[in-house]
N, C-alpha and C positions, 0 to 999 in steps of 0.2 A: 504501190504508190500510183501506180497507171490508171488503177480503176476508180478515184475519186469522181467520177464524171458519172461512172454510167447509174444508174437506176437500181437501188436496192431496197430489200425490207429489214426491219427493223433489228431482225436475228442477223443480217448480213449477207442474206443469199440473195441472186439476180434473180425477179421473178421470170417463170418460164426456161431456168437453167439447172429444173432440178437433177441430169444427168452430168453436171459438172462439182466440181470440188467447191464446198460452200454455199450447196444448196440447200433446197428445205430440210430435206432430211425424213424424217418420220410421219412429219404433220401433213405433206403431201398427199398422203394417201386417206386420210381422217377425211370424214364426209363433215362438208358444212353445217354450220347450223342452220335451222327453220329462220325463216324469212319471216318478223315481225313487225305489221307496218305500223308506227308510231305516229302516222297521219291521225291527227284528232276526227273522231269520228268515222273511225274504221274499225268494221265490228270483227273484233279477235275474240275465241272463243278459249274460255279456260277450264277448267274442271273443277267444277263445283264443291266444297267443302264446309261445311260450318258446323263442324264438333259434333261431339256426341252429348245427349241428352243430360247426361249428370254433368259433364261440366260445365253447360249452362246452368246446374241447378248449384253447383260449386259457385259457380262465377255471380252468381244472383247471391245467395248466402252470403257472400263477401260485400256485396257492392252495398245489399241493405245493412249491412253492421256497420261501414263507413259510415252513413249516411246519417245509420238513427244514432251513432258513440260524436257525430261531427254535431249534430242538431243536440243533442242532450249536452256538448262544450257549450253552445253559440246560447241558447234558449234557457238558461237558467240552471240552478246548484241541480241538475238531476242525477247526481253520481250515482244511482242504483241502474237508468236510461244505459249511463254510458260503459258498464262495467256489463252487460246484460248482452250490447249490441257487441264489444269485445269479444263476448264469448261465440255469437252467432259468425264471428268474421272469420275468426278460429276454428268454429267446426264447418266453414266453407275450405278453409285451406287443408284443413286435415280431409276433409272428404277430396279434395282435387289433387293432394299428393298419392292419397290412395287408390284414386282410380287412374292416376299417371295423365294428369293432365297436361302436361310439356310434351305429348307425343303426339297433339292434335294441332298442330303450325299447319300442318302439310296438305 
C-alpha cells in the first residue's frame, strides 16, 4: 500500500528497478524496436514487393470477368456476355489458388 505514489509501468515494475522484486523481468533485456518516424514527409524506406507475374495475370482474369458478367447485367439481356465472363473470373481464381496466391502479402 506504501507504493501508490511512486512511478510505475503498466506490468507493475518501477522503471530502473529491474534488480528489485517486481521488476521488468525478461523484457529488460529484448532490444528495442527500430525508430520509425511518422513525421509526414520523412522518407522511410521499405522493401519493395508487388507479387509475382501470374498473380497479376490471376488478379487480371478476375477483375476482367467482374467487369464484362457486371456490363452484360447493367447493358442489356446478354446472358451468353455474362455466363462467359463467369467462367473467365473462375479460371482466374483456379489459377491464383493453384499457384498459392495468399503467400504474396509479404
Amino acid at each position: 500500500m506504501s507504493n501508490q505514489v511512486r512511478p510505475a509501468t503498466a506490468s507493475g515494475g518501477v522503471p530502473g528497478a529491474e534488480g528489485v522484486g517486481g521488476g521488468m523481468g525478461a523484457s529488460a533485456s529484448a532490444s528495442p524496436a527500430p525508430f520509425v518516424s511518422q513525421v509526414p514527409g520523412t522518407p522511410v524506406h521499405f522493401p519493395t514487393y508487388h507479387g509475382r507475374p501470374v498473380s497479376w495475370a490471376a488478379v487480371t482474369l478476375i477483375l476482367i470477368g467482374f467487369v464484362a458478367g457486371g456490363l452484360a447485367l447493367v447493358f442489356g439481356p446478354t446472358w451468353w456476355l455474362f455466363w462467359v465472363s463467369l467462367g473467365v473470373a473462375a479460371i482466374g481464381g483456379l489459377l491464383g489458388l493453384a499457384t498459392n496466391i495468399f503467400e504474396d502479402w509479404y
